[in-house]
N, C-alpha and C positions, 0 to 999 in steps of 0.2 A: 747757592748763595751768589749774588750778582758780585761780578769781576770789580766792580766798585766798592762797594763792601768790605768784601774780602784786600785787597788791596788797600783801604782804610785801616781795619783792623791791624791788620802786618805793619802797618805804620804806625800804629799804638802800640804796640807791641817793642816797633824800635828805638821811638821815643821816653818809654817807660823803662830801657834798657839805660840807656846812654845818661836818664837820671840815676837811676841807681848804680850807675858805676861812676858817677861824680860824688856822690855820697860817698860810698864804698872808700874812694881814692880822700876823701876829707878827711875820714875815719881812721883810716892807718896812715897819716903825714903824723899823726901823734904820737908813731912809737914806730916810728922806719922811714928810711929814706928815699928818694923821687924812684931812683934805679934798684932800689931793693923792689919798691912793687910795682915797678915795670918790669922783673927778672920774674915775682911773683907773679901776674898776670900772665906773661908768656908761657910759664911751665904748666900752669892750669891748664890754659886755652890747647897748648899740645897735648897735654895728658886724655882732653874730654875731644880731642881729633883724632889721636890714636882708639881711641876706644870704640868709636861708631868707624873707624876705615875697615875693618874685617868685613861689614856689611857692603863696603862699595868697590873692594880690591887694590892692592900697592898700585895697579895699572892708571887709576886716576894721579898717580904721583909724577907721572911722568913729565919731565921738562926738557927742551931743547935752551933754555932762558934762565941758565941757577941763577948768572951775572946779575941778568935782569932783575933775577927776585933779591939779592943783595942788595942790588940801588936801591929798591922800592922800600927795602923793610929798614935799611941804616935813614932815608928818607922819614918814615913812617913811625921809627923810634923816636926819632928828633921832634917830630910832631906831636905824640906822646907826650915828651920831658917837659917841652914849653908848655901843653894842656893842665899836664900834672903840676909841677911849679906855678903856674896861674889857679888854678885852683887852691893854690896854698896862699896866697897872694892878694886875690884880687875877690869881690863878691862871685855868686857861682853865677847870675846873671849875665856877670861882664865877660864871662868866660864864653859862655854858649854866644853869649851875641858878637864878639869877634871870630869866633869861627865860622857863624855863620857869610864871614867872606870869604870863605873855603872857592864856592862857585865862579867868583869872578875872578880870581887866581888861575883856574884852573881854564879858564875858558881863553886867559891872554897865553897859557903856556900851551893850551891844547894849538892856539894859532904860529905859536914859532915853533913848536915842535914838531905837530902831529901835520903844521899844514892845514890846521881848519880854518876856514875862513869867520874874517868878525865883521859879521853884518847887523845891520842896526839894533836886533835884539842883544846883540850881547853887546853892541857899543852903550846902550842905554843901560844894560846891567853892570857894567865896568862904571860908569861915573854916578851913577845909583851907590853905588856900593862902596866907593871911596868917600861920597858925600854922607852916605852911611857910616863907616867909621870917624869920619871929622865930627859928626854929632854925638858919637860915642866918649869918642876923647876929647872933645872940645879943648883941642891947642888954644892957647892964646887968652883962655878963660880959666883954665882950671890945671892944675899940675900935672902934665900928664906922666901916670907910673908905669916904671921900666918894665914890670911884670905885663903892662899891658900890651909895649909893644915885642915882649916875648912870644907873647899870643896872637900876633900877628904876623911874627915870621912863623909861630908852630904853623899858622892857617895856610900859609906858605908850603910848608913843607907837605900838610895834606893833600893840598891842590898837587904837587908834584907828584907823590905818591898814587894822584888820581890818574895821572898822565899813563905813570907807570905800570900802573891795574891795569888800565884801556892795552895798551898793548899786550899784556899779556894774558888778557881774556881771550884774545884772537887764536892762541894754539894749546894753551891751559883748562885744567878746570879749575873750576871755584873751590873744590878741597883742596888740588895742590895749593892754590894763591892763599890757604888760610895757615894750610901745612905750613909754607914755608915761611911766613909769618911768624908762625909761634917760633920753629924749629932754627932760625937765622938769628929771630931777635933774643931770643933766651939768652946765650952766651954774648952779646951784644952790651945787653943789660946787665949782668951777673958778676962781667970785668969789674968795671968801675964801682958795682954794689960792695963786691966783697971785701973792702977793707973798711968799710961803714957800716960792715953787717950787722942787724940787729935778732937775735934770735928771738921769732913770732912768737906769742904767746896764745895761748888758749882762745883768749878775746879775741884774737885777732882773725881767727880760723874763718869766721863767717865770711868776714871782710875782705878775704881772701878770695875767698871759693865765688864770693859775690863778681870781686871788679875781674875776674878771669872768665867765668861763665858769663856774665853781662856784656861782656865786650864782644862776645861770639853770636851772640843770641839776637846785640843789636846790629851787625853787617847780616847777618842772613837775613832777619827781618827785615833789615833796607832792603837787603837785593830783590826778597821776593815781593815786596810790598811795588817797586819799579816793574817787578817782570808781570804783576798781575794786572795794573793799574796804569791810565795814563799819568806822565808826570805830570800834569794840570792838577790832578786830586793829590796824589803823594804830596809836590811840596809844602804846598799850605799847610797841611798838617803838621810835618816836618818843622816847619817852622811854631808849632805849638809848645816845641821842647822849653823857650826861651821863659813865655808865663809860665807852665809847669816848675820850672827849675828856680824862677826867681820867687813861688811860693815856698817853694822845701825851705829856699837861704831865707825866705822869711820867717818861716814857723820854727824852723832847727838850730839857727844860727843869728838870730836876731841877724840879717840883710834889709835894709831900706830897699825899696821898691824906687829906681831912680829913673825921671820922667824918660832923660836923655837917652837911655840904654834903649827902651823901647821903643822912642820915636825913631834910634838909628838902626835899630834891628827892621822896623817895620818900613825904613826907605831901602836898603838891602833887600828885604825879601820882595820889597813892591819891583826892584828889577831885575831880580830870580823870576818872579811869576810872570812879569812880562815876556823874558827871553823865553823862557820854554812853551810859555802858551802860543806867541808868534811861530817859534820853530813846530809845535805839536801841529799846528793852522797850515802849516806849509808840509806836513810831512801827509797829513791827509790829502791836500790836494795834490802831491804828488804819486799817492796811493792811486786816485779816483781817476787820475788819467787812463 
């Protein structure tokens, strides 16, 4: 199968994930609270991590960076809370298309943090992308709600969390960085759930098992869907998640289909697709040398 393909698919794959655990997460706010199934999602996702590590050895566990994977996952939960809370909040449309500023967060932190530099692709992605959420929110026109600028500091926090990945891909592997994900944010979560605790019911089991397995299923999908494919194919697609999801909110939950969500998702991802296909155009020719 062409590395194209293949690489599409996995990206179907991640996209079809990340709907079904916005669903999953709609489904149980009706009988539990934000940090009960964040605590729920996390013990799953550990549970179906310890179960396949026997096939790869405790050796992949290894870190010189717990620190690191603390920042990442108290970052990463926060990220979580605002997603989940916007999803309780806000149409699931409006959801996906404020994180889709994930990117341009992550590209002004990777420049003061990591030291990358921000050259004209990512300058054109940075005010793309703000001009993207001003059409989202339209200040000045329309009320803007507090759940939605929740969802823009959570896109925040992912961008950070992305920072924090990046560096610790450099000496980790990708089961540790899932390992300690579930295994950091469980009791993270679990604090604050347990005086709100509601015990799950039978109905709830599916919905369970669904937003903990879907949330695993959709980062290895992304990962491999990046590691097979150029990101020139990947994003676009990626960005399909936005129509995808604002059908579900239309069919499942009576959601309007609103003009503004889309045209500001679709000036967002117009300088998503510009930085990486610039950057993919310069990493060729610097290949071809």
């Amino acid at each position: 199968m062409p590395a194209a393909l293949r690489g599409a698919l996995w990206m179907v794959g991640a996209l079809l994930s990340f709907s079904l655990m916005a669903v999953a997460v709609r489904e149980l706010l009706h009988s539990m609270g934000n940090f009960e199934i964040l605590a729920l999602r996390s013990l799953v996702s550990l549970l179906i991590v310890l179960a396949v590590l026997p096939r790869f050895g405790l050796g992949r566990l290894r870190t010189r960076r717990f620190g690191l994977h603390v920042v990442r996952n108290v970052l990463h939960l926060g990220g979580q809370y605002a997603w989940v809370y916007a999803i309780a909040m806000l149409p699931l449309a409006t959801v996906f298309a404020i994180e889709f500023t994930m990117p341009v967060w992550t590209a002004i932190l990777a420049t003061l943090i990591l030291g990358e530099r921000l050259n004209r692709g990512r300058i054109v992605m940075l005010v793309l992308g703000i001009a993207g959420v001003l059409i989202i929110l339209r200040p000045g026109f329309a009320l803007v709600q507090p759940a939605a600028l929740v969802m823009l500091a959570g896109s925040f926090a992912y961008a950070s969390m992305n920072v924090a990945t990046k560096r610790l891909s450099e000496s980790d592997s990708a089961l540790a960085v899932v390992f300690y994900m579930a295994a950091v944010q469980l009791p993270l979560a679990l604090v604050p759930a347990l005086p709100q605790w509601v015990a799950p019911q039978l109905n709830d089991l599916p919905w369970i098992i669904l937003v903990g397995s879907a949330g695993l299923t959709a980062h290895f999908c992304l990962t491999r869907a990046f590691r097979v494919a150029d990101a020139t194919l990947v994003a676009p697609i990626d960005f399909l998640r936005l129509p995808l999801i604002a059908v579900v909110g239309m069919l499942f939950y009576g959601e309007p289909m609103q003009l503004s969500i889309m045209l500001g998702a679709a000036v967002i991802f117009a300088g998503t697709y510009y930085s990486i296909r610039r950057e993919s155009r310069k990493l060729g020719r610097d290949r071809g040398r």
